[in-house]
Structures are given as C-alpha cells and as structure tokens.
C-alpha positions, 0 to 999 in steps of 0.5 A: 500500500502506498500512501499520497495526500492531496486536498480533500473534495472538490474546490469551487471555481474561484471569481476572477481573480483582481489586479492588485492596483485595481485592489488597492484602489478599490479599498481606497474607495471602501475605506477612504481615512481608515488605517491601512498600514502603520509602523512606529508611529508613522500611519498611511490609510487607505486613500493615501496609500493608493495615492501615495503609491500612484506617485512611486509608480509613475516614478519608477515608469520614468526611470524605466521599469518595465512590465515583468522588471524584477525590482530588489526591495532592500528596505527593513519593516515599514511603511515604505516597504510595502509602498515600495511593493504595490507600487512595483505591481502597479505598473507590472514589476514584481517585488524582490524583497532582501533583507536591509542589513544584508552584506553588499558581496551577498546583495550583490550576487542576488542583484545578478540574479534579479537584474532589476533596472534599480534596487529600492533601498535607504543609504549608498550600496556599492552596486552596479545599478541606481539605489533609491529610496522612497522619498527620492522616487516620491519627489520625482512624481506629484501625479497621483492619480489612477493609472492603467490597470496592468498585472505583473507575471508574477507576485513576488521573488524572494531570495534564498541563499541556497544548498549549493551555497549560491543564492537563488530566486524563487520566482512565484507562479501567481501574476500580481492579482489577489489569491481568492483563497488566500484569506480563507487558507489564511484566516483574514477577515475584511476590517481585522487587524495584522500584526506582524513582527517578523521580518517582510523579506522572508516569505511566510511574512510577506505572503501574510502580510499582503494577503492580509493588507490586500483582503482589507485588513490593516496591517500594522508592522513591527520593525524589529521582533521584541517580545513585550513589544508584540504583547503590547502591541496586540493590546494597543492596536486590539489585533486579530490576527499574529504571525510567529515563529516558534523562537518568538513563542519562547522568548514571550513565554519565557517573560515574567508571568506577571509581564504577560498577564499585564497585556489583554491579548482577547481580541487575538482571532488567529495565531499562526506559527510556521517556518521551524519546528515547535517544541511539543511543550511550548506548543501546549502552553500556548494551546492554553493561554490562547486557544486551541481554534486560535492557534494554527500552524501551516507547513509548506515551502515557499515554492508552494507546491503543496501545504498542510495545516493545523489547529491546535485542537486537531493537533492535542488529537494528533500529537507532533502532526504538521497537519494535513494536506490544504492544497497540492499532493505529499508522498513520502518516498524511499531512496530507490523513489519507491512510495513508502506505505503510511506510518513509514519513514522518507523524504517528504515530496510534493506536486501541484494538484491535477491540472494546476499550473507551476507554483513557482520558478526557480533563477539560479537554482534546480529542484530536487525532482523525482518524476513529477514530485519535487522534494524540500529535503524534509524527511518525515511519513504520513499516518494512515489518516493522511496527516504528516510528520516531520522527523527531520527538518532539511538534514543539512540546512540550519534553522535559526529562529525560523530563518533557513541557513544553507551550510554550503552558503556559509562554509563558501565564506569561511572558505574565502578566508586565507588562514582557513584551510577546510570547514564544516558547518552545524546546527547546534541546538538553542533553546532561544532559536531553535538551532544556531551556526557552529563552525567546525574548521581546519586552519590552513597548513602552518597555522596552529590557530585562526585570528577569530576576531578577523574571521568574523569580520571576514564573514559580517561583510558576506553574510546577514547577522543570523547566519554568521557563526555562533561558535567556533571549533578548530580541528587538526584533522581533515573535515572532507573525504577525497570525493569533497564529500562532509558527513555533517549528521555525524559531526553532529551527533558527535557533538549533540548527545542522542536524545534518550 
C-alpha cells in the first residue's frame, strides 16, 4: 500500500481573480481615512496609500521599469516597504524583497540574479545599478492619480541563499492579482487587524502580510521582533490576527508571568506559527493561554507546491502532526523513489494538484525532482489518516529562529578566508532559536590557530547577522573525504548527545 495526500473534495471555481492596483484602489474607495498600514508611529490609510503609491509608480515608469522588471526591495519593516511593493505591481514589476542589513558581496550576487533596472533601498550600496529610496522616487512624481490597470507575471521573488551555497530566486507562479483563497487558507477577515513582527523579506511574512493588507485588513508592522513589544502591541492596536515563529513563542513565554498577564491579548482571532519546528511543550502552553481554534500552524515551502495545516485542537488529537494536506499532493518516498506505505519513514515530496499550473520558478537554482514530485529535503511519513510528520527538518540546512541557513552558503565564506584551510558547518541546538551556526574548521597548513576576531569580520561583510557563526571549533584533522564529500549528521551527533 502506498500512501499520497492531496486536498480533500472538490474546490469551487474561484471569481476572477483582481489586479492588485485595481485592489488597492478599490479599498481606497471602501475605506477612504481608515488605517491601512502603520509602523512606529508613522500611519498611511487607505486613500493615501493608493495615492501615495500612484506617485512611486509613475516614478519608477520614468526611470524605466518595465512590465515583468524584477525590482530588489532592500528596505527593513515599514511603511515604505510595502509602498515600495504595490507600487512595483502597479505598473507590472514584481517585488524582490532582501533583507536591509544584508552584506553588499551577498546583495550583490542576488542583484545578478534579479537584474532589476534599480534596487529600492535607504543609504549608498556599492552596486552596479541606481539605489533609491522612497522619498527620492516620491519627489520625482506629484501625479497621483489612477493609472492603467496592468498585472505583473508574477507576485513576488524572494531570495534564498541556497544548498549549493549560491543564492537563488524563487520566482512565484501567481501574476500580481489577489489569491481568492488566500484569506480563507489564511484566516483574514475584511476590517481585522495584522500584526506582524517578523521580518517582510522572508516569505511566510510577506505572503501574510499582503494577503492580509490586500483582503482589507490593516496591517500594522513591527520593525524589529521584541517580545513585550508584540504583547503590547496586540493590546494597543486590539489585533486579530499574529504571525510567529516558534523562537518568538519562547522568548514571550519565557517573560515574567506577571509581564504577560499585564497585556489583554482577547481580541487575538488567529495565531499562526510556521517556518521551524515547535517544541511539543511550548506548543501546549500556548494551546492554553490562547486557544486551541486560535492557534494554527501551516507547513509548506515557499515554492508552494503543496501545504498542510493545523489547529491546535486537531493537533492535542494528533500529537507532533504538521497537519494535513490544504492544497497540492505529499508522498513520502524511499531512496530507490519507491512510495513508502503510511506510518513509514522518507523524504517528504510534493506536486501541484491535477491540472494546476507551476507554483513557482526557480533563477539560479534546480529542484530536487523525482518524476513529477519535487522534494524540500524534509524527511518525515504520513499516518494512515493522511496527516504528516516531520522527523527531520532539511538534514543539512540550519534553522535559526525560523530563518533557513544553507551550510554550503556559509562554509563558501569561511572558505574565502586565507588562514582557513577546510570547514564544516552545524546546527547546534538553542533553546532561544531553535538551532544556531557552529563552525567546525581546519586552519590552513602552518597555522596552529585562526585570528577569530578577523574571521568574523571576514564573514559580517558576506553574510546577514543570523547566519554568521555562533561558535567556533578548530580541528587538526581533515573535515572532507577525497570525493569533497562532509558527513555533517555525524559531526553532529558527535557533538549533540542522542536524545534518550
């Protein structure tokens, strides 16, 4: 017997899908004065965000972006960031979001991939394209009247640093229009309140956010994640709606009792948690304190092929469960690519559902295929009722507080350095994140010893701050085999006892 879950029932045919401008104006219209979007202390409602944005678009046409133009978005959690990205599907770009603090050689290499005509960001970057920000765009154009309505071949692009070490774009396989079925997988509500303390230019952040924004909530960022912040946060805007990942979960719950009870939290609706495995215990306290039918998990990758989720009361009946499948199909498959049967153990792989059209594309990266299913690097097995465990999380990448780190990506910077002559690179585990870098490495022949402090400067102009190492070993003994090849499960169990 072998087992495939896949969307249960059928779907109904959903409306014509909206342009996201026409959107845009569209609650501008509805909502008028009403809040759309605020950060720290800056507000945009709904008609100057339409305005606002009509502005920037006209910009960005006269400085020659163009219908399909990817569009590198640089800038931290803010009103401005997602000016920036409904301006860019105003006119047909498609938003590339990276992170504000990322090292120029690592923006750079995304620049290359993307080729945006300009790149949307605060400060000067040593880059080979114009740098801009939004007030300099907005300065440069005072029409802010209606545009034609176009749409962009594809919503968003998001970055990943990639296993092979090289950065890749994930190009999605949805044209810049409103998902209709995007606010009911993800519990929007018309005239909620989104709060969102994770950062815009990852995926699961994003995809919430501006589905949420576009389905007529207001949405109110975070700038940076603080744990009494979020709490305090959710009192003052009476939110609805929270995205977290499992290390935010700790870190409020690991505050004083007296702290949290401080804080009304009743008008939360809908708690998400995504992006890295939740500890059982902490998933329990959270069930209690906010609700088994407000606290939902969802599982799936930013290529979207397929995804599962889960309440927290389905999950008390179905104890370490990612859920079941939403959308898509999940097998599980052996090493020969043979489906296993329920209850076994294999890599997790996906596929659209039948007659669907590609979820995503990839620009500088291939997908690890089998036939027509295409795998993430999670191993787990689905139980005989179609729910899916995860046993294991991407076996070589490193998640820390919900961000993927790639070993390769980091081991390529480590290896750049004169005086290192190998490398290895682990997830320890964190209380706090979940996993944190650790950095097995070989010094170069002659050296007994590698200047740390250096070496950290080295890899703070490569890499953005959580993937650079936590910790540092130094070995005498060669880290690879002849073939290359580095056996990272056993470096990490040598290091982490097995669990009893």
């Amino acid at each position: 017997m072998t087992e495939t879950a896949q969307a249960a029932g059928g779907v109904e045919t959903p409306p014509e899908p909206v342009p996201i401008g026409l959107r845009v104006a569209q609650l501008a219209e509805q909502y008028g004065d009403a809040p759309a979007v605020a950060c720290e202390g800056t507000t945009r409602s709904w008609t100057e965000l339409d305005r606002r944005t009509n502005r920037l678009a006209r910009a960005l046409l006269a400085r020659g972006v163009v219908l399909g133009d990817l569009v590198t978005i640089g800038l931290p959690n803010s009103v401005e960031f997602v000016e920036a990205c409904v301006a860019c599907w105003k006119v047909g770009a498609v938003p590339q979001p990276v992170s504000a603090a990322m090292p120029p050689l690592e923006l750079q290499g995304i620049v290359e991939l993307a080729n945006p005509p300009l790149v949307i960001a605060r400060g000067e970057l040593a880059l080979d394209r114009p740098i801009v920000d939004v007030d300099q765009l907005l300065a440069e154009s005072e029409d802010d009247g209606p545009l034609p309505v176009v749409i962009s071949p594809a919503y968003k692009a998001p970055a990943s640093g990639g296993s092979t070490g090289r950065p890749k774009l994930i190009v999605s396989g949805q044209a810049g229009v409103v998902d209709p079925l995007g606010g009911a997988v993800w519990k929007h509500r018309p005239g909620g309140t989104l709060l969102m303390p994770g950062p815009l230019y990852h995926n699961g952040p994003f995809t919430s956010a501006m589905g949420g924004l576009l389905g007529g909530s207001t949405l109110v960022l975070m700038p940076r994640f603080d744990a009494e912040g979020v709490l305090r946060q959710v009192e003052q805007h009476r939110a609805t709606w929270l995205y977290l990942v499992p290390a935010m979960m700790s870190r409020i719950w690991r505050l004083p009792d007296e702290v949290r009870a401080r804080y009304d939290l009743s008008s939360l609706e809908t708690v998400w948690h995504l992006a890295a495995p939740c500890p059982p215990w902490l998933k329990e306290v959270w069930i209690d304190w906010v609700g088994g039918e407000v606290l939902m998990e969802l599982y799936a990758g930013t290529e979207a092929q397929a995804g599962t989720i889960i309440s927290g009361t389905e999950w008390l009946e179905h104890r370490g469960s990612v859920g079941k499948v939403l959308y898509g199909e999940i097998t599980i498959l052996g090493p020969d690519g043979e489906q296993l049967p329920a209850g076994t153990v294999g890599e997790v792989f996906m596929r659209r559902g039948e007659g669907q059209a590609a979820s995503y594309r990839y620009v500088g990266a291939e997908a690890r295929t089998r036939g027509d299913w295409e795998s993430l690097g999670d191993i787990g097995w689905l139980d005989e009722e179609g729910y899916l465990y995860l046993a294991d999380r991407r076996t070589d990448m490193i998640l820390v507080g919900g961000s993927n780190v790639y070993p390769a990506e980091v081991e390529a910077a480590l290896d750049e350095h004169p005086q290192v002559a190998s490398s290895a690179v682990i997830g320890l585990p964190d209380d706090d994140l979940g996993q944190v870098v650790h950095a097995i490495v070989q010094p170069a022949p002659g050296l007994d010893a590698i200047d740390l402090d250096d070496l950290r400067r080295h890899l703070a102009d490569r890499l953005v701050r959580y993937k650079q190492p936590r910790t540092f070993e130094l070995v005498t003994e060669p880290l690879r085999d002849e073939a290359g090849k580095v056996r990272r499960s056993q470096l990490l169990a040598d290091r982490v006892p097995a669990q009893q």
